[in-house]
N, C-alpha and C positions, 0 to 999 in steps of 0.2 A: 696853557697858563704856566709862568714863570713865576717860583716866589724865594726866597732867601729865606731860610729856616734854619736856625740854629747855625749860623755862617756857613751853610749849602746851599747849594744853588740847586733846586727842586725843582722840576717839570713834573705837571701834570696833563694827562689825556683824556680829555672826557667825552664819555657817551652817557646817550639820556635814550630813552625808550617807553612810551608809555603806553602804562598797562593798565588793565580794570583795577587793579588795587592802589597806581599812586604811578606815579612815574618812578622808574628804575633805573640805576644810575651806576655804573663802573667807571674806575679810575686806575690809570697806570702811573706809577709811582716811579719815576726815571730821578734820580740820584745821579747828576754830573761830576761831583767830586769823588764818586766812586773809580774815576775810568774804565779803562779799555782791559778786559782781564787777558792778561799773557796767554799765546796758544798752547804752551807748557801746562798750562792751569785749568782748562774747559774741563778735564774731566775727563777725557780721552787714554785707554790703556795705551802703551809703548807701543804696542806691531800697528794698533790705532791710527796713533800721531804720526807714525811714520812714515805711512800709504797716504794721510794726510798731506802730510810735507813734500811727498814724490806726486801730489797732483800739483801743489803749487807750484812745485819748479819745472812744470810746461809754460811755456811761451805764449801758447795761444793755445783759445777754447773758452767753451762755459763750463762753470762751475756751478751747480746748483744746488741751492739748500733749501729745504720741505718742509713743511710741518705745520699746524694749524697756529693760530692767532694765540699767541703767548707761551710758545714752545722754547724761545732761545734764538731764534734765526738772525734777529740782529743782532745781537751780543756777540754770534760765532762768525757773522759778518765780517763786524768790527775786530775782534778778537783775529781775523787772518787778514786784514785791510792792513792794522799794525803790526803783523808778521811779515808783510812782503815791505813796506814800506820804508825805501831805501834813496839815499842821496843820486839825483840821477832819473829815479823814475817819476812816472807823470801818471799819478794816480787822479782820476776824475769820480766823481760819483754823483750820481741822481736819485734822490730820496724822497718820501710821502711821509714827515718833514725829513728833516738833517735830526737827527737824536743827538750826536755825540760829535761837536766840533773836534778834529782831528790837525795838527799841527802836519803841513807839505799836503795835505789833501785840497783838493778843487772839490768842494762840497758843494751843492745846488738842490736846493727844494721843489718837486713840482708846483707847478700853479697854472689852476685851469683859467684864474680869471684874465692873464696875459696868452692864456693858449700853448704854454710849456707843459706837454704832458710826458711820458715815459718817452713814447715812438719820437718826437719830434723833438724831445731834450738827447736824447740819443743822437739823432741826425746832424744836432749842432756840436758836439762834443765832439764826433768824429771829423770834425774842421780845426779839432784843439790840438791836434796832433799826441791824443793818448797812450801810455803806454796799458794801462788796466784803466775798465770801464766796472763800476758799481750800480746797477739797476735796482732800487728798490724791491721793486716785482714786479714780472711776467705777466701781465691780467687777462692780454686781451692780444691778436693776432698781430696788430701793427708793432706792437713792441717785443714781440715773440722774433718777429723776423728781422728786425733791425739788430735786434741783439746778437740771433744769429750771423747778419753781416757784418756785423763788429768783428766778431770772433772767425771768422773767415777773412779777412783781411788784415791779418797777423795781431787781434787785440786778443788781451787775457779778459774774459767778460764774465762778473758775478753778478747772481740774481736770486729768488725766490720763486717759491710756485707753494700752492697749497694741495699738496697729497697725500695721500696716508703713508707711502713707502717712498724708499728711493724709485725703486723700479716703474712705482707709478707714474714720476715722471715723463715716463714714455709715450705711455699714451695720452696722458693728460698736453703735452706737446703737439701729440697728432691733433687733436681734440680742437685745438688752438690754429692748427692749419698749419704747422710747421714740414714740413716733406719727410719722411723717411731719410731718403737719401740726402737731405738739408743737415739731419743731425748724427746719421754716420761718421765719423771722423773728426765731427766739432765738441761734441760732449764730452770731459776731461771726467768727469765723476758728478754723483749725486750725493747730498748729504741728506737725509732722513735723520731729524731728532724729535725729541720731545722732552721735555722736561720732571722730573720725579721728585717730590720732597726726599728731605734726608731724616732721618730717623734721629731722636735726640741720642747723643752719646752718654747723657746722665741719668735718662728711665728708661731706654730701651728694654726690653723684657724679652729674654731667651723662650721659646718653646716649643714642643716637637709637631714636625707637623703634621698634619691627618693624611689620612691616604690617597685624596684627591690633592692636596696641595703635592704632594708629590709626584705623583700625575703632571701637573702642572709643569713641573720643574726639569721632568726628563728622566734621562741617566745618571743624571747629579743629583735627582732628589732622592734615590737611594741607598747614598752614601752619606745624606745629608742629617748630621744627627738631630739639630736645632734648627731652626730662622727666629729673627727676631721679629716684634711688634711694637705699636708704638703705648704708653702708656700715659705719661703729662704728668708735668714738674713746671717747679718756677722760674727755673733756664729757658723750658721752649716756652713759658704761658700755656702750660698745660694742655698743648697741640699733640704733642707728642713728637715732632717734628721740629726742624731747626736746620732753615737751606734748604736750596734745592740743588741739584746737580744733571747735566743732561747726560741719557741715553742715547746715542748714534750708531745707525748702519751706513758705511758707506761702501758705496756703487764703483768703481772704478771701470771706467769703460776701455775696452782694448782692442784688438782688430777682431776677436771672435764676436765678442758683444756688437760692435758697430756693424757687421755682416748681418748678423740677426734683425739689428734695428732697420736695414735697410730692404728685407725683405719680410719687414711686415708682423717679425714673431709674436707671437702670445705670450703674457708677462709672465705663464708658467713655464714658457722654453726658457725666456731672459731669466728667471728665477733657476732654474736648472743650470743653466750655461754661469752665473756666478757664484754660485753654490757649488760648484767644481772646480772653482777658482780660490775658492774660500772667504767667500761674503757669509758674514753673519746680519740675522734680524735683529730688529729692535727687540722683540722680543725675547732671543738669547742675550742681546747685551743686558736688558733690562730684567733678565733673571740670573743673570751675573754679580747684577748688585743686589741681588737679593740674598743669593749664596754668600757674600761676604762681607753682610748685614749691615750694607751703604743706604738699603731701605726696604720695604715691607712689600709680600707677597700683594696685599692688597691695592696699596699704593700705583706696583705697575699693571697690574690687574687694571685701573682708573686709569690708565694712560696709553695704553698699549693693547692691542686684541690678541687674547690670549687663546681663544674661542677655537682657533685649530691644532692646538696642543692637547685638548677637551678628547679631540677625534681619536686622539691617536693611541 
């Protein structure tokens, strides 16, 4: 649904679900005059954006970004579609719709009812002579593996997957029938987000925190004198909150990682092997911004499994 509000141009997304008390209804709220937010802007610390920026300036490979149903995935899509996007190059993209018409992009919506779906909108693109391919999402094995021949025949290829981590990706790939040896040397990195409210800057409430929240929090929750909470004013409508901003780990794959992947390892060797590299979790990003009261212990507690920092 398309409507003109307030001179915006509004999309809406609707699902309906019905349940013993009434039909149930969610709505996603896409705001087109908002655009494309600059990669500068996602939300990304400096050494972050960097490692970022050193996967986009590979040539060829997939790029994957993770995370459940309203984490951020298209926005940080979109958000690196208009970072690469230069005079010259032949960006194509395949989407489940098109969200955000983009000015030089070849945007295409699937539709089952002509028989264009991910696997076989892919097949015809690679006749368009692309320089970077945009997939939607990954759902199902035939579009798993075309994507991968995409990116084996010198294209840069973005897509999605639904995982709890980057790492997960791995196997969530096998999972899908992709080879080991298929995704050795084709995987450029994984992007793992999620999305966190941001704490109001006008009732925020400082206070110390108990001895399990610092638990929680590590080696830094030691040093930590305060965290904040959220409390509600007439700025957030008394949420306590106002914004959200994403959390990200990313994956960077390189010839040790791709070794590992081709012999099968277990996502605690892969987790080991970049953890030696210096990959951080969501969970350390997202108690990053807690330490420097971007948002509440609670908050990513609600969005992130903190459950193995409990153990420790």
């Amino acid at each position: 649904i398309s409507l003109m509000l307030s001179g915006h141009q509004v999309d809406f997304r609707v699902s309906a679900q019905p349940t013993t008390h009434g039909e149930n209804i969610v709505l996603r709220i896409l705001d087109r005059d908002k655009g494309i937010v600059p990669l500068e802007d996602l939300g990304l610390q400096p050494e972050e954006l960097k490692i970022l920026k050193l996967m986009l300036a590979r040539p060829e490979g997939i790029i994957l970004v993770t995370g459940p149903t309203g984490s951020g995935k298209t926005t940080t899509l979109y958000s690196i579609l208009n970072y690469i996007n230069t005079e010259g190059v032949n960006i194509m993209t395949l989407e489940d719709p098109v969200e955000y018409p983009m000015a030089m992009i070849r945007q295409t919506s699937v539709n089952e009812v002509v028989k264009l779906d991910f696997a076989s909108g892919i097949r015809s693109m690679m006749r368009q002579d692309p320089d970077i391919i945009l997939v939607g999402e990954i759902r199902d094995q035939d579009t798993a593996e075309m994507a991968f021949r995409a990116a084996m025949t010198g294209h840069q290829v973005y897509s999605t997957l639904h995982t709890n981590s980057s790492i997960g990706a791995i196997p969530r790939l096998m999972d899908l029938g992709v080879l080991p040896d298929i995704m050795a040397g084709n995987i450029i990195g994984v992007i793992a987000q999620r999305l966190v409210r941001v704490l109001c800057s006008h009732c925020k409430e400082a206070y110390v925190p108990m001895p399990e929240e610092r638990a929680l929090l590590g080696p830094s929750g030691d040093s930590a004198s305060f965290l904040y909470r959220p409390v509600g004013c007439k700025s957030c409508f008394n949420k306590g909150y106002r914004g959200r901003t994403p959390i990200m780990e990313l994956l960077t794959m390189d010839a040790d990682m791709d070794e590992l992947v081709a012999r099968r390892a277990t996502a605690k060797e892969l987790r080991a092997e970049a953890v030696s590299k210096g990959f951080r979790s969501l969970a350390e990003e997202g108690l990053d911004r807690v330490l420097d009261g971007t948002t509440s212990l609670a908050e990513v507690a609600r969005s992130v499994d903190l459950t193995g920092r409990m153990r420790q």
